[in-house]
C-alpha positions in Angstrom: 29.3 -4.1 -3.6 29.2 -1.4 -1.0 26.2 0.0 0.7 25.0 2.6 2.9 22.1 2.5 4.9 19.7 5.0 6.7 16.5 4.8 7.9 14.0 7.1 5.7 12.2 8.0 9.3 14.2 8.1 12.3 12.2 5.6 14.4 14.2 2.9 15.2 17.4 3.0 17.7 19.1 1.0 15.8 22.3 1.6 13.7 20.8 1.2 9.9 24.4 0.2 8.5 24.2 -3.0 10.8 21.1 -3.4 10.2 21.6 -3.6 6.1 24.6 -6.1 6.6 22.4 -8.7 8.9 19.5 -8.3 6.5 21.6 -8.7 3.5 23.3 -11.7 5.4 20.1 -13.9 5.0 20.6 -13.9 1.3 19.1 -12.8 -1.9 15.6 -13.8 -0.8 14.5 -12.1 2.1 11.2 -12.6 4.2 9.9 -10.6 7.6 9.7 -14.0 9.4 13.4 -14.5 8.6 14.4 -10.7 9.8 12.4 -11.3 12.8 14.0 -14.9 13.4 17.9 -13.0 13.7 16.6 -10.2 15.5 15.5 -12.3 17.8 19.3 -12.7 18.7 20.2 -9.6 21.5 23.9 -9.8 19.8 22.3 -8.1 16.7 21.6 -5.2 15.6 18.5 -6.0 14.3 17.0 -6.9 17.8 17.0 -3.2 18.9 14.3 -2.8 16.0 11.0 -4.7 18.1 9.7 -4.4 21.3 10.1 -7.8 22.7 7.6 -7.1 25.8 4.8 -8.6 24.6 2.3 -6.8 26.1 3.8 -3.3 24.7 3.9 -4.8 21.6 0.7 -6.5 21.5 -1.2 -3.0 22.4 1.1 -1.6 19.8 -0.1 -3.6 17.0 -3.5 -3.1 18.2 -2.8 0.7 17.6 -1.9 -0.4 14.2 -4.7 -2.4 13.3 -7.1 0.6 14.3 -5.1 3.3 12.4 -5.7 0.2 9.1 -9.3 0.6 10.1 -9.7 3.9 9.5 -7.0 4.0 6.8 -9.0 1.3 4.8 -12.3 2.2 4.6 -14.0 3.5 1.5 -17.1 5.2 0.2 -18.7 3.1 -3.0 -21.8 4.3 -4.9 -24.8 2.0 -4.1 -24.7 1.5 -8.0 -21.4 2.8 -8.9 -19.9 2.4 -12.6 -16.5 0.0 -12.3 -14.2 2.8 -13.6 -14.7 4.7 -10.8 -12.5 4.7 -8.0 -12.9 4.6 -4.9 -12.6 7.1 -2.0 -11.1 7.2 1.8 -12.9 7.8 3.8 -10.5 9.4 6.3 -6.9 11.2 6.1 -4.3 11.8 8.3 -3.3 15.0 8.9 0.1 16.6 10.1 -1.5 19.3 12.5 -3.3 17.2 14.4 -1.9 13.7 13.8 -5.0 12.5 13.9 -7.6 11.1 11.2 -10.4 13.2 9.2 -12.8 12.5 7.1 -12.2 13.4 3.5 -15.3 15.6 3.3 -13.8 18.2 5.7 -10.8 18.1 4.3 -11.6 19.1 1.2 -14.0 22.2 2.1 -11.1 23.4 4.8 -8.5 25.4 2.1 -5.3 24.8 4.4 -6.6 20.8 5.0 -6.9 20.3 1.3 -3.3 22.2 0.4 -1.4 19.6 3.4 -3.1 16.8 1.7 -2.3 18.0 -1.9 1.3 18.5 -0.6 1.2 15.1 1.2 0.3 13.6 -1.9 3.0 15.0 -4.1 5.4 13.6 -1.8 4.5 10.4 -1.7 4.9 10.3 -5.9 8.0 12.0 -5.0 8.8 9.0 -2.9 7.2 6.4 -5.5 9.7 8.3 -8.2 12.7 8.2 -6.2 11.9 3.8 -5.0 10.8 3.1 -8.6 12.9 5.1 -10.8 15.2 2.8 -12.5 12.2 1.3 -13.6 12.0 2.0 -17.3 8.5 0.9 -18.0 7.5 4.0 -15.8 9.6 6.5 -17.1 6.7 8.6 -19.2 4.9 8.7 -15.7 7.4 9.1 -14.2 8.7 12.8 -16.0 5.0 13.4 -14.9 6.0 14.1 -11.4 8.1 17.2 -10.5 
């Protein structure tokens, strides 16, 4: 079976063909710890992928645990019904690439329409992973 690869972001240096093949090399099972153990190699491709400073990368992945912060917290009802959901707090937004709360965004008419749009994207993106899934396929004619 052929493949081609490419990186849905552009935010690694790497070539994403190679880094398909060495993946795919590890077999039909494939875990982070075993991606990171051959990247860990400087021959592969792979390698190019992490920062192998460890002080860069340790403030990076505090960066990363502060964006979960904010990402992760929610707003319950004190006595709220168990079919409710709940909601974030904050959202990122694409002017500012920084974090709001939800309750500005939704009284600020061009905030709410770039999280509307944000939104239908990512079920475009969950259609377009999940699609050969036929389970989903009456949500899935849901999304445009």
């Amino acid at each position: 079976m052929s493949i081609i690869a490419e990186w849905i972001m552009p935010m690694f240096k790497a070539d994403a063909q190679k880094c398909a093949e060495e993946i795919m090399s590890l077999g039909d099972k494939i875990t982070p710890d075993e991606v990171l153990e051959k990247a860990r190699d400087e021959n592969t491709e792979l390698h190019k992928c992490f920062e192998w400073d460890d002080n860069v990368a340790a403030e990076k992945f505090r960066k990363i645990q502060a964006r979960d912060v904010i990402r992760f917290i929610v707003i319950k009802e004190e006595e709220k019904p168990e079919d409710r959901p709940q909601i974030k707090v904050f959202h990122v937004t694409e002017k500012t690439g920084g974090y709001k709360p939800i309750e500005f965004i939704v009284k600020h008419e061009d905030e709410y329409k770039a999280l509307l749009e944000r939104a239908w994207a990512e079920l475009r993106a969950f259609k377009a992973k999940y699609s050969m899934l036929e389970e989903l396929r009456e949500i899935m004619e849901l999304i445009d």
